[in-house]
C-alpha positions in Angstrom: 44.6 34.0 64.2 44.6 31.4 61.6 47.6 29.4 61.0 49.0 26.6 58.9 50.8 24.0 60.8 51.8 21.0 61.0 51.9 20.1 64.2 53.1 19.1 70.2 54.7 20.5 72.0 50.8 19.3 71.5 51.1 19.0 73.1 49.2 15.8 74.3 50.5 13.9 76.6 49.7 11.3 78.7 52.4 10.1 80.8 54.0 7.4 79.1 52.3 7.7 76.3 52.1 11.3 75.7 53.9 13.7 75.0 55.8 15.0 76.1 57.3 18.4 75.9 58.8 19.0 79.2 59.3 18.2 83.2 60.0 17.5 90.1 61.5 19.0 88.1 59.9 17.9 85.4 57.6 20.5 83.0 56.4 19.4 79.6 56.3 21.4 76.7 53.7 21.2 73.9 51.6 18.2 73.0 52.9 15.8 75.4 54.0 12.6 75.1 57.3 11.6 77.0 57.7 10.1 80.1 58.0 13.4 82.8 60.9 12.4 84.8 62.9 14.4 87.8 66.4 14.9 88.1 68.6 12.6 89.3 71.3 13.4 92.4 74.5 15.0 91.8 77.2 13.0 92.3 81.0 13.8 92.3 82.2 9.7 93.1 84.8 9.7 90.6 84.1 8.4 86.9 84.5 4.5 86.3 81.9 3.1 84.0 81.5 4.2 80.5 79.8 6.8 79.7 77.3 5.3 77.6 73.0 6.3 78.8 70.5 4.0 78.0 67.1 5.1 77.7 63.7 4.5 75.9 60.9 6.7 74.5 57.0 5.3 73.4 57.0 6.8 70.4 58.8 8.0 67.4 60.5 11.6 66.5 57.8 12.9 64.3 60.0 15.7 63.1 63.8 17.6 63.5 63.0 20.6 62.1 63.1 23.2 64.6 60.1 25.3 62.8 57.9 22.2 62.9 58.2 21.0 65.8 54.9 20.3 68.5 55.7 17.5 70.9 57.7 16.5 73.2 59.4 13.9 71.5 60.8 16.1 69.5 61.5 19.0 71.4 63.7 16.5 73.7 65.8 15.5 71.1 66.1 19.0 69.8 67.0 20.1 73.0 70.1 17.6 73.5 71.5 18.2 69.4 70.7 21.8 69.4 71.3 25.4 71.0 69.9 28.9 70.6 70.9 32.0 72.4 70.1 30.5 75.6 69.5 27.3 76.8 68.2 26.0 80.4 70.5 24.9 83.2 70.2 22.7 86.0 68.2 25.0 88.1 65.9 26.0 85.0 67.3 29.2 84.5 68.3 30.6 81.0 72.2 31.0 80.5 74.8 31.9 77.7 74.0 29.6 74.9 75.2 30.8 71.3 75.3 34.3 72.6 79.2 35.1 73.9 77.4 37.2 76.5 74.3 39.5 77.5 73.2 42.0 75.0 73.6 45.2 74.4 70.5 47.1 75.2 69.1 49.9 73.8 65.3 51.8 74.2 64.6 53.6 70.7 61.1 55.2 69.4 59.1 53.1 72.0 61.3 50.3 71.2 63.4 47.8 72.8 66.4 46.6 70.5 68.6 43.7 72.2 72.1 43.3 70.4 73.9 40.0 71.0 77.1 38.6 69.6 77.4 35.3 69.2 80.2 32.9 70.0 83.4 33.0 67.8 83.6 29.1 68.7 79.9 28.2 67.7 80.3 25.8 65.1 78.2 23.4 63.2 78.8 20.0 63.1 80.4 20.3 60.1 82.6 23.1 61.5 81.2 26.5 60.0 80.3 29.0 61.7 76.8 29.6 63.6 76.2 32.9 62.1 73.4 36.1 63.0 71.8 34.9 59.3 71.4 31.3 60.9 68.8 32.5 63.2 67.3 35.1 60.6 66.5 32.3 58.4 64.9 30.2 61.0 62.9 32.8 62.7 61.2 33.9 59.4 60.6 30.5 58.2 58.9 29.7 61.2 56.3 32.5 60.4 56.6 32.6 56.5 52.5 31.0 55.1 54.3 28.4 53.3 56.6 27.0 56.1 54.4 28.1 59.0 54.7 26.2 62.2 52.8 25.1 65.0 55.0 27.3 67.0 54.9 30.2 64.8 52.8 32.8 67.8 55.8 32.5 69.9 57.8 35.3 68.2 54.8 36.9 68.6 54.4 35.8 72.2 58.0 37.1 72.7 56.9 40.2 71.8 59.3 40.4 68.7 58.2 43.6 66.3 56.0 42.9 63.6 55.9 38.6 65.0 51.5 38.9 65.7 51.0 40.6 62.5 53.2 38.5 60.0 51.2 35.4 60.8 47.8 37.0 61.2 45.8 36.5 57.9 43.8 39.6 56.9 47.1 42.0 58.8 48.8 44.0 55.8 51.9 42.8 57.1 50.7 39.2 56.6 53.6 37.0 55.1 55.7 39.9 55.1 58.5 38.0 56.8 61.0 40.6 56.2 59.1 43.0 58.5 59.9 40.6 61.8 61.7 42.7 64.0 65.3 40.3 63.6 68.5 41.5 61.3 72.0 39.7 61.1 74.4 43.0 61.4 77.0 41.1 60.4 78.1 37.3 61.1 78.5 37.1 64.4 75.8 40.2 65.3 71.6 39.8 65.8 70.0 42.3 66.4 66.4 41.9 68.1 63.3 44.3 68.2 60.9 43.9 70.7 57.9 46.3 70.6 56.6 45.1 74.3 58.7 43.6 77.0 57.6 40.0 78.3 59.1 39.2 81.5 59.7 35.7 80.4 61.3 36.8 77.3 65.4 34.9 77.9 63.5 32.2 78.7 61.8 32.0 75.9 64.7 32.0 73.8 66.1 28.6 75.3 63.1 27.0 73.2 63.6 24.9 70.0 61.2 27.5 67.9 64.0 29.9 68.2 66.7 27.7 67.3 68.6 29.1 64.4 68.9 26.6 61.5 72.2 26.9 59.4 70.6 28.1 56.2 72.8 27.7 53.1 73.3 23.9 54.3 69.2 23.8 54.9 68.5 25.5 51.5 71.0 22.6 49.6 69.2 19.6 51.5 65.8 21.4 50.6 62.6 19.0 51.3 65.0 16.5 52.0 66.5 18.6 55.3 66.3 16.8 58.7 64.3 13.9 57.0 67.0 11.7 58.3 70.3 11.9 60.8 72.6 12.7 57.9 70.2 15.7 56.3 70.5 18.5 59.1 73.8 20.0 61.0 74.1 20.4 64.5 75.5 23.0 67.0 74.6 21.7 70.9 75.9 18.9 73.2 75.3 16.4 70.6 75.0 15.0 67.4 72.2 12.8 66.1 74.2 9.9 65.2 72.0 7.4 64.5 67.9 7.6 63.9 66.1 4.2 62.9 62.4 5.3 62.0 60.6 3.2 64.6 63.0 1.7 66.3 65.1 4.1 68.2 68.0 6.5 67.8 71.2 7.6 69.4 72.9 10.9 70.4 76.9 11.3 70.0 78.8 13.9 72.1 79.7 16.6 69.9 83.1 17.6 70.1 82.8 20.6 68.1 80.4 22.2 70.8 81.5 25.2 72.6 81.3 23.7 75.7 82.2 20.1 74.8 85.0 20.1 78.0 81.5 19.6 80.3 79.9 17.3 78.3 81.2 13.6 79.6 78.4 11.2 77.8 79.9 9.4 75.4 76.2 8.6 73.8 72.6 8.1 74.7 70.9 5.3 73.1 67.3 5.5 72.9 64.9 2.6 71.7 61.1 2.7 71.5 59.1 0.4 73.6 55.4 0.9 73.9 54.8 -2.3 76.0 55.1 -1.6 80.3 56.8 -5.0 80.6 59.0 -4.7 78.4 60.6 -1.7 79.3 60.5 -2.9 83.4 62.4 -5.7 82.4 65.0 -4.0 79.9 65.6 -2.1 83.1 66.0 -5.2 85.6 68.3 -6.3 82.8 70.6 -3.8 83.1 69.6 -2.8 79.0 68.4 0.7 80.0 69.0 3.0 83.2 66.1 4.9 83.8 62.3 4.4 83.2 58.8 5.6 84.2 56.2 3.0 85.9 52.9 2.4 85.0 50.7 1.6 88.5 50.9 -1.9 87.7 54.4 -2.1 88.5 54.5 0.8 91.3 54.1 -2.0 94.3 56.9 -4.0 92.7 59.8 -1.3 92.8 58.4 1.0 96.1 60.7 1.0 98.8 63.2 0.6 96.6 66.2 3.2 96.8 66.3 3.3 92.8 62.8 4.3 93.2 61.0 7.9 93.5 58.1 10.0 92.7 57.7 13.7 91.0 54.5 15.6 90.3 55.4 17.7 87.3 53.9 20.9 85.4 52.1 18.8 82.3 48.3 19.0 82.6 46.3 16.3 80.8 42.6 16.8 80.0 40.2 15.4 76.8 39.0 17.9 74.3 35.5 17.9 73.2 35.4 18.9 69.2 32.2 21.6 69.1 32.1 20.4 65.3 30.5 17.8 66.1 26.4 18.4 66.9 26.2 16.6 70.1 29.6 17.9 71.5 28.4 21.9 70.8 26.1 21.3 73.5 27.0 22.8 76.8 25.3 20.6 78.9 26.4 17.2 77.0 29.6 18.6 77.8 28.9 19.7 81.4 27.9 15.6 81.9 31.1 14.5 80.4 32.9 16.7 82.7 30.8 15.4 86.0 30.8 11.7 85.2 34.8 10.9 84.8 36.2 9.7 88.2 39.7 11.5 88.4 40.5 10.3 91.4 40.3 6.6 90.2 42.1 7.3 87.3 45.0 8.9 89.5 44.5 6.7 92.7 44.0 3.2 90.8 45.5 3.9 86.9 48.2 6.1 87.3 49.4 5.6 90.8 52.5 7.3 90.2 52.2 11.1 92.1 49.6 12.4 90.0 46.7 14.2 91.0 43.2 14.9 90.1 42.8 17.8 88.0 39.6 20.3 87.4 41.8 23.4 86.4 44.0 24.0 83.2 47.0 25.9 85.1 48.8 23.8 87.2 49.3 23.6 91.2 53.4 24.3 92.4 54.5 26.1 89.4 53.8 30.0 89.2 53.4 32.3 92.0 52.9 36.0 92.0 54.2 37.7 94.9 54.6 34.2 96.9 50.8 33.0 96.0 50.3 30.0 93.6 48.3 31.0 90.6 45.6 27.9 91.8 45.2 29.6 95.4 41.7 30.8 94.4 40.5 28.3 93.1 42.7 25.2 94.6 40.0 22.4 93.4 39.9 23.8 90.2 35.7 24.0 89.4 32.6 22.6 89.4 34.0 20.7 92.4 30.7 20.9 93.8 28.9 19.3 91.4 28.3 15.2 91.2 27.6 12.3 88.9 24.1 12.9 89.6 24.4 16.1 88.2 25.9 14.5 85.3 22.9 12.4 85.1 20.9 15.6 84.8 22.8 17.5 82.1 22.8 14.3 80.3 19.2 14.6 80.1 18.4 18.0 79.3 21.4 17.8 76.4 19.9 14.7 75.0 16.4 16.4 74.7 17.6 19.6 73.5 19.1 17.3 70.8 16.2 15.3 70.5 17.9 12.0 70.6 17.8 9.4 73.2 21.2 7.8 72.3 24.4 9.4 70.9 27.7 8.0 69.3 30.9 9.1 70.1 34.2 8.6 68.9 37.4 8.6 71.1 40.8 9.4 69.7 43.7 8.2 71.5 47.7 7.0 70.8 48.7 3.7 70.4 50.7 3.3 73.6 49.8 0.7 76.8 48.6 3.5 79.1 47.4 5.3 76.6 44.8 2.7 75.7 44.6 2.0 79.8 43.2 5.9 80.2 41.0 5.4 76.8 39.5 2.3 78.0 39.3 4.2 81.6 36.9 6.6 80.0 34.4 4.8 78.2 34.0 3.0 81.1 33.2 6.2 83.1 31.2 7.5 80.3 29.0 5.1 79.4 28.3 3.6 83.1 26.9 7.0 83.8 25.1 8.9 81.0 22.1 6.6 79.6 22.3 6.1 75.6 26.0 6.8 74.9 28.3 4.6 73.1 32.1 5.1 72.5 34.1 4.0 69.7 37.8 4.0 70.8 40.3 5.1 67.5 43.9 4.6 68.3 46.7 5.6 66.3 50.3 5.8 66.1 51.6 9.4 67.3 52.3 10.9 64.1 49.1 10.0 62.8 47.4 10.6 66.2 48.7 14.4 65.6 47.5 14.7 62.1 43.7 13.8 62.4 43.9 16.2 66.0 45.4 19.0 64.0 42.8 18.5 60.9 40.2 18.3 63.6 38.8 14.7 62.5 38.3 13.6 66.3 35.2 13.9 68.4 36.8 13.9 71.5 40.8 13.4 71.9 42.7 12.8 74.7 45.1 15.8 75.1 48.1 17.4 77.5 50.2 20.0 77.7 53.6 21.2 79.0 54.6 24.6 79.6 56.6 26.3 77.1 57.7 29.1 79.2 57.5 30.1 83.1 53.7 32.3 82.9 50.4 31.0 82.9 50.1 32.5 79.4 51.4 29.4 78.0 48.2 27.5 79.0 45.7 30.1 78.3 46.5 31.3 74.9 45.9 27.8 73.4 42.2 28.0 73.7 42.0 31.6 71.4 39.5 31.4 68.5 41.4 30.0 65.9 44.1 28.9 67.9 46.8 27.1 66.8 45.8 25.0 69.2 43.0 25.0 69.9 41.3 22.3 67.1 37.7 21.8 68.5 36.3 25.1 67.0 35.9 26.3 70.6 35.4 30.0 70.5 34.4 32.9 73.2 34.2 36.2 72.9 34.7 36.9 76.5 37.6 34.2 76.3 39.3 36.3 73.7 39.1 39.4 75.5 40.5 38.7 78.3 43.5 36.4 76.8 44.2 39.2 74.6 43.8 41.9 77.1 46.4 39.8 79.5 49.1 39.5 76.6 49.0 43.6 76.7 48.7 44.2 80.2 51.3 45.7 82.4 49.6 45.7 86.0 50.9 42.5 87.1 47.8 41.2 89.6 45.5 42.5 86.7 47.2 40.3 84.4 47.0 37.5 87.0 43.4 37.9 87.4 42.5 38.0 83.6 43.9 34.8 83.4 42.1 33.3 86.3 38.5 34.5 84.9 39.5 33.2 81.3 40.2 29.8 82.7 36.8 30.0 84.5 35.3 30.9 81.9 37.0 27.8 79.3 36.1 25.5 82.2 33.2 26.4 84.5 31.3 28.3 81.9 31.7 26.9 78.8 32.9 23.4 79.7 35.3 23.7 76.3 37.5 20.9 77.6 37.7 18.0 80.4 40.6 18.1 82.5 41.4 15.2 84.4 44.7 15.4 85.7 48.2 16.7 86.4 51.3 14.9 85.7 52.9 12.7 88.1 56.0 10.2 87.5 56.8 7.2 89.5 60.5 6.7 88.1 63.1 3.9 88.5 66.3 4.9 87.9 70.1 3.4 88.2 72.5 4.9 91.2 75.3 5.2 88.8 73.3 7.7 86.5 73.9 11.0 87.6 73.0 14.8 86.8 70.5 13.7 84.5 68.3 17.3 84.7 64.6 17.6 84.3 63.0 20.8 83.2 59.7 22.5 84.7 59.1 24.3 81.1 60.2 23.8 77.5 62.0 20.2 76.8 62.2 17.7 79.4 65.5 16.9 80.0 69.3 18.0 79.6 71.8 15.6 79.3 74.8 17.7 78.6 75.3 17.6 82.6 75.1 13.7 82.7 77.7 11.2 84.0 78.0 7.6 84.4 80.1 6.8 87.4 
């Protein structure tokens, strides 16, 4: 499936530094990028301070517009100034967003048509309505060729009528936007047509790619919508009130919400530090009230009862661009694979709660009939082999190549552990395999996204949080001509059995599809180089509580939040 997009929900991520999108609690959706973070305690000590939350980000908001949207940064924000049909509550369980209440349901020629009514309070922050047209115009925007997003499969994914084939070049009904199985009834009344039911389907409606946008407002800013604070219209817990490109930005409460009664922040205040330091001591200053730690500052705050740990959903691992002559060859990537030392990375680097990682699914997050999708294969794979090994591959690459040294470049972000983990692997790399040389490029986010999504990288440090609860949301990235897939990876056999799972009914079946096409994207064909799943050492103020992490889709809600 061939797609334009730009593009994370990227979805890269490495801890501090990547994003983010989503969340011990904590899940990450898309490329990530955010600091993973878990929820804080409840609390019910009656309200003194202000309600004001301080908090920081690495990098900037690469894009508001719903359709565009990749990476956690974004997805965050989107989550706190936005709401579609659902959204995710404390427990990570989709409830009564824009919809008034469940729909109607109704099974017609093979077909599953949902009917909701939306809210006669859902406003815009300009007080009109949220109307059924709202999400029509988002929905087939998303998937139209000249506004297609990153994001655009998921309608598909959510097994929406007509959602595969509108963004599948080559399809008849290619671009044929009007075909996608969504009609506005009347203002207050969508109607949705699913042609296969996903089990994960209300979930997947809590996610920003099926936000509505209000579209007559959207159509007047043209180019010029949700380029700055002031261009777009909002309808969740809060407003964008502020958004200093580069520096930071700050959410509002929204008083025209629905549900503005249970929203008690006042404002969130976010600014963007990149340096470790400086973040540790805007939080022993009192200038922010929560934070990630990077290892070196784990020792200083253990102990501590503002102090805990997480392991989240978001898997980081490198990908290995097959464009590139020396990268196409399995065994050069089989030696990369053997020679990185996760457990230093995660023992000495990270030293936050996160583990080493051979597999692409996570451990502790989906389970089929009480068994973790990992239970087979609980190290992940070739756990066997050993930097020796790598030694060997190394060889038998080189000489297939006929070349006795090889350069490499190594794309990265700009951020302090970012450059730590960079630095981490060319270390690793060239100790071990004879001849090789890496050139480290690092680049601010936004940029970082653009030369990953043209693929102009040879190898690029990448991570992803889940978008919805199924282990779906990791394999499908790796398709042939995946959105995201960008290293010209492409199997057959990987296909197949991706394809074969999105269709299947037989639930262990399905399970087991997945499981081989991870073997094969890992142990076979060696596509990628995972190294390890997310952790979070976190540091956080007692008087901050309810702030909710999510295990899928954005990281956090802080429409629960108090200050007291």
């Amino acid at each position: 499936m061939k797609k334009k997009f730009s593009l994370l929900l990227s979805v890269i991520m490495l801890l501090s530094l990547f994003l983010a999108a989503c969340s011990g609690n904590s899940g990450t959706s898309g490329n990530t990028n955010s600091e993973g973070e878990a929820s804080g305690d409840s609390g019910s000590s009656e309200e003194t301070k202000e309600q004001v939350l301080n908090l920081t980000d690495t990098q900037d908001i690469p894009t508001m517009d719903t359709t565009q949207a990749t990476d956690t940064v974004a997805f965050n924000v989107m989550n706190q100034v936005f709401e579609g049909l659902y959204r995710l509550d404390k427990d990570n369980k989709p409830v009564l967003g824009m919809a008034a209440e469940e729909p109607k349901v109704e099974e017609k020629d093979g077909e599953t048509v949902y009917t909701f009514t939306l809210r006669e309070d859902a406003n815009w922050s300009d007080g009109t309505p949220v109307t059924a047209e709202d999400f029509v115009y988002a929905w087939q925007k998303i998937i139209h060729p000249d506004t297609m997003g990153g994001y655009a499969s998921m309608l598909g994914t959510a097994g929406i009528k007509n959602g595969n084939e509108i963004v599948t070049e080559g399809d008849p009904l290619y671009g044929k936007v009007e075909e996608l199985g969504v009609k506005a009834v009347d203002e207050k009344t969508l109607e949705v047509t699913v042609t296969q039911k996903v089990p994960y389907f209300f979930d997947l409606l809590t996610f920003a790619s099926f936000y509505p946008q209000p579209a007559k407002f959207a159509a007047e800013q043209g180019e010029n919508y949700s380029l700055e604070a002031d261009t777009m219209l909002y309808n969740g817990p809060f407003t964008l009130a502020e958004w200093n490109h580069g520096e930071g930005w700050q959410l509002a409460k929204n008083d025209g919400y629905w549900d503005a009664d249970t929203v008690k922040l006042k404002e969130a205040n976010y600014k963007i530090v990149k340096d470790e330091a400086t973040k540790v001591n805007l939080y022993e200053t009192g200038k922010i009230d929560r934070a990630s730690l990077s290892a070196d500052f784990v020792d200083q705050f253990q102990g501590r009862d503002d102090f805990f740990t997480i392991l989240d959903t978001a898997i980081y691992f490198l990908r290995l661009n097959q464009k590139n002559e020396v990268l196409a060859n399995n065994d050069v990537r089989k030696a990369l694979f053997l020679a990185y030392d996760r457990d230093g990375l995660v023992n000495v680097l990270l030293n936050n709660g996160s583990i080493a990682a051979r597999y692409l699914v996570p451990k502790e997050f989906l389970f089929l009939d009480g068994e973790d999708f990992r239970a087979s294969t609980p190290d992940g794979y070739l756990a066997d082999k050993t930097a020796d090994d790598a030694a060997e591959y190394w060889k038998k690459g080189l000489e297939a190549l006929g070349k006795d040294s090889v350069e490499i470049e190594f794309l990265t972000t700009d951020s302090d552990l970012a450059s730590k983990i960079a630095e981490y692997a060319k270390e690793q790399f060239e100790s071990k395999l004879d001849g090789l040389t890496i050139t480290i490029n690092k680049q601010p986010w936004k940029q970082f996204l653009d030369l990953e999504d043209g693929g102009d990288f040879d190898i690029s440090t990448g991570g992803w949080g889940p978008d919805y609860p199924d282990p779906m949301t990791y394999v499908y990235m790796f398709e042939t001509d995946g959105a995201y897939n960008r290293m010209d990876y492409s199997s057959e056999q990987y296909d197949k059995l991706v394809s074969g799972a999105k269709e299947e009914t037989d639930k262990q079946k399905r399970w087991e599809m997945m499981q081989e096409a991870e073997r094969i994207l890992i142990e076979e064909d060696t596509a990628i180089i995972p190294t390890y799943q997310r952790g979070g050492a976190i540091i956080m103020k007692e008087h901050v509580k309810n702030y909710h992490m999510h295990k899928f889709g954005a990281d956090s809600s802080l429409k629960w939040v108090t200050i007291e």
